[in-house]
N, C-alpha and C positions, 0 to 999 in steps of 0.2 A: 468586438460588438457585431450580432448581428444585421447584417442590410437585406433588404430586398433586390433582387435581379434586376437588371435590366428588361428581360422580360416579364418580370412581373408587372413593370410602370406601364408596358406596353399594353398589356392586357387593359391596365387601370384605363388608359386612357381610351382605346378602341370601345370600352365600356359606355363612354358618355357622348361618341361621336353620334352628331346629330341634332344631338339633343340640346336643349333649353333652359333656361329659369323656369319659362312661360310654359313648359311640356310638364303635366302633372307627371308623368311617370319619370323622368327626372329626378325627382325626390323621392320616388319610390326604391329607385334603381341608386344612389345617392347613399339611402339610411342601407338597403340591403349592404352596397359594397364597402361601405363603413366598418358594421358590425363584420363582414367578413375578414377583412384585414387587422379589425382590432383584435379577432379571433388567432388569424394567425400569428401572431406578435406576439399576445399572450402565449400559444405552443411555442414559438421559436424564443422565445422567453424562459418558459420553463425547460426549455433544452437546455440552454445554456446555463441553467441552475445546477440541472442535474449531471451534466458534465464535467460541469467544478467542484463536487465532491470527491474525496479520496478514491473510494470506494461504490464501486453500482455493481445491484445484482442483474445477473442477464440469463436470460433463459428460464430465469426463476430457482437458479442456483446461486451459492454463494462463491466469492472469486475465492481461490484458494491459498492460502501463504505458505511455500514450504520453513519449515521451521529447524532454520541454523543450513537453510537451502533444503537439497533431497535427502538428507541425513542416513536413511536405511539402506540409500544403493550407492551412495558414496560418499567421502568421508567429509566432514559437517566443516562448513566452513572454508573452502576450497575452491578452486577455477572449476575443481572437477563438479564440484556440487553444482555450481552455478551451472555449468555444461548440461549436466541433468536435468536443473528447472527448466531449461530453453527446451531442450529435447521433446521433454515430456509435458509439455504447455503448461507451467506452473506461473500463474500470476505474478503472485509476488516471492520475492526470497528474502528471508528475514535474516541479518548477519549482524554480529557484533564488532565493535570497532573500536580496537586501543590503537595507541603511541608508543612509537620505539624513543629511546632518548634523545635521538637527532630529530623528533617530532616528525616522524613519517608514519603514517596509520597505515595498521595491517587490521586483517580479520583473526580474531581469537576470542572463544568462549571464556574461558576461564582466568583467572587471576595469575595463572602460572602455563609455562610452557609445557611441562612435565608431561599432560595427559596424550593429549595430541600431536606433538612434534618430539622428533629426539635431542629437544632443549631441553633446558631450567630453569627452575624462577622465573620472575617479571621479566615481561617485553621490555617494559620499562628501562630496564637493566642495559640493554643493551643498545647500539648505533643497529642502522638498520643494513650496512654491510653485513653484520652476521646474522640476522633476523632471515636476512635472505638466503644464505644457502641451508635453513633446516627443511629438514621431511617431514611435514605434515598429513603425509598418507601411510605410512607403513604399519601405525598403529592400528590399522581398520582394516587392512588385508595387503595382503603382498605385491597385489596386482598394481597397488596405489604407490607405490614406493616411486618418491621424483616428483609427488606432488609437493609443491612450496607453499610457505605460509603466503600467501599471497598478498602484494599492496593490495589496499582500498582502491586505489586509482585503477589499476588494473580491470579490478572488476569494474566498477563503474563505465568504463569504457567496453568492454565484453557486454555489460546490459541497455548499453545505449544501444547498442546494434541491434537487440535483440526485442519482445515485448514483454521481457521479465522485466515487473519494476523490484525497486531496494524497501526494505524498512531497516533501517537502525537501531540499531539495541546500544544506545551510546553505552561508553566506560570510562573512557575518560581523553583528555583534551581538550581545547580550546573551541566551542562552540562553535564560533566564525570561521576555523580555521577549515571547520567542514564543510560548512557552508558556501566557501568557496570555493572551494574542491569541486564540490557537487554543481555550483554554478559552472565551472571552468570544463566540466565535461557534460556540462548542456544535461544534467541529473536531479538539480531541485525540485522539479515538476512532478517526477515519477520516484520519491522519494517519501517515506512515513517514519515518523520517530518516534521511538518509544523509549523510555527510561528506569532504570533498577531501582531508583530513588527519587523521593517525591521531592526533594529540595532541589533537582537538579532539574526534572520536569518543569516547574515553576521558574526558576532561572531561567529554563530556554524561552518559554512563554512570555517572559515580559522583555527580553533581546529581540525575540524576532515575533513579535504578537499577527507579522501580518501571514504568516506561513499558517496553512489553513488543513495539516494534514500530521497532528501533533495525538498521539494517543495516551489514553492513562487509563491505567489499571484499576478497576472498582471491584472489590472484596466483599462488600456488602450493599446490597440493594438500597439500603438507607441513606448508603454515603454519595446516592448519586449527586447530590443537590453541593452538598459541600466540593465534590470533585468538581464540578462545571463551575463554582463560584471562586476556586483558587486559581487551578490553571490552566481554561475556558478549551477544552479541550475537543478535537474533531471524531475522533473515535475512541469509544466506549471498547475494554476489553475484558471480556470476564472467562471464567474457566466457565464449560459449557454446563455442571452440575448447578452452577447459581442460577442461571439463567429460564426465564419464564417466560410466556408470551405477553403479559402484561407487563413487564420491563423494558421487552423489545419494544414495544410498540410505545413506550415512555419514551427510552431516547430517539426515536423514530419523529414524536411527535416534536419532542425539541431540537428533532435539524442532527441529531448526531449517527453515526454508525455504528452498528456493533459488530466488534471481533470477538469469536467464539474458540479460546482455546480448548481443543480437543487432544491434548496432545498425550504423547505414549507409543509405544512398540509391540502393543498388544494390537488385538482386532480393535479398531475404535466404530468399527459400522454403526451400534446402538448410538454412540453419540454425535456422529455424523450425521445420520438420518435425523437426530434431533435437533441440530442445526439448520436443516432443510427445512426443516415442519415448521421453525418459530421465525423463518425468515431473516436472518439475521444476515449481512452483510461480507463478511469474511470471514473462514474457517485457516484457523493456525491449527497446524498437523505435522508430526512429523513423517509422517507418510500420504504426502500428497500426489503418490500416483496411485495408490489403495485408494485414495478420496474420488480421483477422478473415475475412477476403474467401477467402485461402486453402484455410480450413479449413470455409467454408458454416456459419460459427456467429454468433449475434450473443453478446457477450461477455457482457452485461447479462440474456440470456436463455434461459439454459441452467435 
């Protein structure tokens, strides 16, 4: 909660030295300092509003989300990826998060080891003794070979330090069990979750209703009203082709954020700039040093 200084009371009060009941200007000077203070209260009010949301644009750009971290200069899901998003002032880094059988979360895209690491099959499948000595970089170039599938904790602790925050792309595990993780390395705060399934979004919404930085996916403009009525959610995310200025400025008006996936390996400038133009709140790319580069801003230093 915000207070006033110390010096500010001084001010207050040097304001009426002298003065009277019986001094007309007393009341004058009285209503002035009134209306000024209740002025500032309201600003330092709406500060505090606005810094409690997920997400704020600054500079008049949107904050950027590397998508699966820096994915196109290093391999997706990784220390090294995360290395990247800090390097290269990337906001946020979006990572996905399963369970090994001894219930230790690691970061992994996919349902299967196969694509990215020189494992097999489900995480799941395995203790996390062996989870841990796979290569999770040699599939992306040579240079990566000795990157590990990385714990969650790991990172978490690497982005504490840093001003890259997490989003979650839950998969699966115990709700709470991340939650305290995230708590235990001082990371709830600077943390956004997003989910593959709507039954599972819902579930987390009514466990932890007070966590105020919970995203869902909206496919159609119509289904805005139904998405906020199930699982009351803080940021709105659409692929950037839905997305209109009269939409933005719909969940704008009901208090929520939009994230604009842009995502691709192609040039995405056209759709970039069109996130800029509609104002939207956060851009998911997986090329967030193309995002930053476009625009001559550093994301971190606006």
């Amino acid at each position: 909660m915000r207070t006033l200084s110390s010096s500010h009371n001084s001010s207050w009060r040097l304001d009426f030295r002298g003065r009277t009941s019986q001094d007309p200007s007393f009341f004058r000077h009285s209503i002035a300092s009134f209306l000024s203070l209740a002025a500032l209260v309201m600003i330092l009010g709406s500060c505090g509003t606005t810094s409690s949301l997920p997400y704020r644009q600054r500079g008049g750009y949107p904050l950027v989300s590397g998508h699966r971290g820096a994915n196109c200069i290093a391999p997706e899901n990784t220390m090294a990826s995360l290395d990247s998003c800090i390097r290269y002032g990337v906001d946020v880094m979006e990572l996905d998060v399963v369970m090994s059988a001894d219930s230790i979360f690691y970061l992994l895209h996919d349902r299967a080891l196969d694509r990215t690491t020189n494992g097999t099959g489900k995480p799941g499948d395995y203790p996390s003794y062996v989870l841990d000595t796979l290569d999770a970089g040699s599939w992306f170039g040579p240079q990566w070979a000795g990157q590990k599938l990385p714990r969650f904790a790991d990172i978490l602790k690497k982005a504490h330090d840093s001003s890259t925050d997490i989003t979650i792309d839950y998969r699966n595990g115990e709700f709470r069990d991340i939650i305290e993780l995230l708590k235990s390395e001082d990371m709830l705060e600077r943390t956004n979750f997003t989910f593959g399934r709507d039954e599972d979004m819902i579930a987390f919404r009514k466990e932890f209703p007070e966590i105020r930085t919970l995203q869902a996916y909206v496919r159609n403009p119509a289904d805005l009203d139904k998405v906020i009525e199930a699982a009351s959610p803080d940021i709105i995310v659409c692929r950037i082709g839905m997305l209109d200025r009269k939409f933005v400025r719909k969940c704008h008006r009901k208090g929520l954020q939009v994230l604009a996936l842009c995502l691709g390996l192609d040039d995405m400038s056209e759709d970039n700039m069109k996130a800029v133009r509609l104002k939207v709140d956060v851009v998911a790319t997986d090329r967030p040093v193309a995002f930053r580069n476009q625009f001559n801003y550093s994301a971190k230093g606006l």
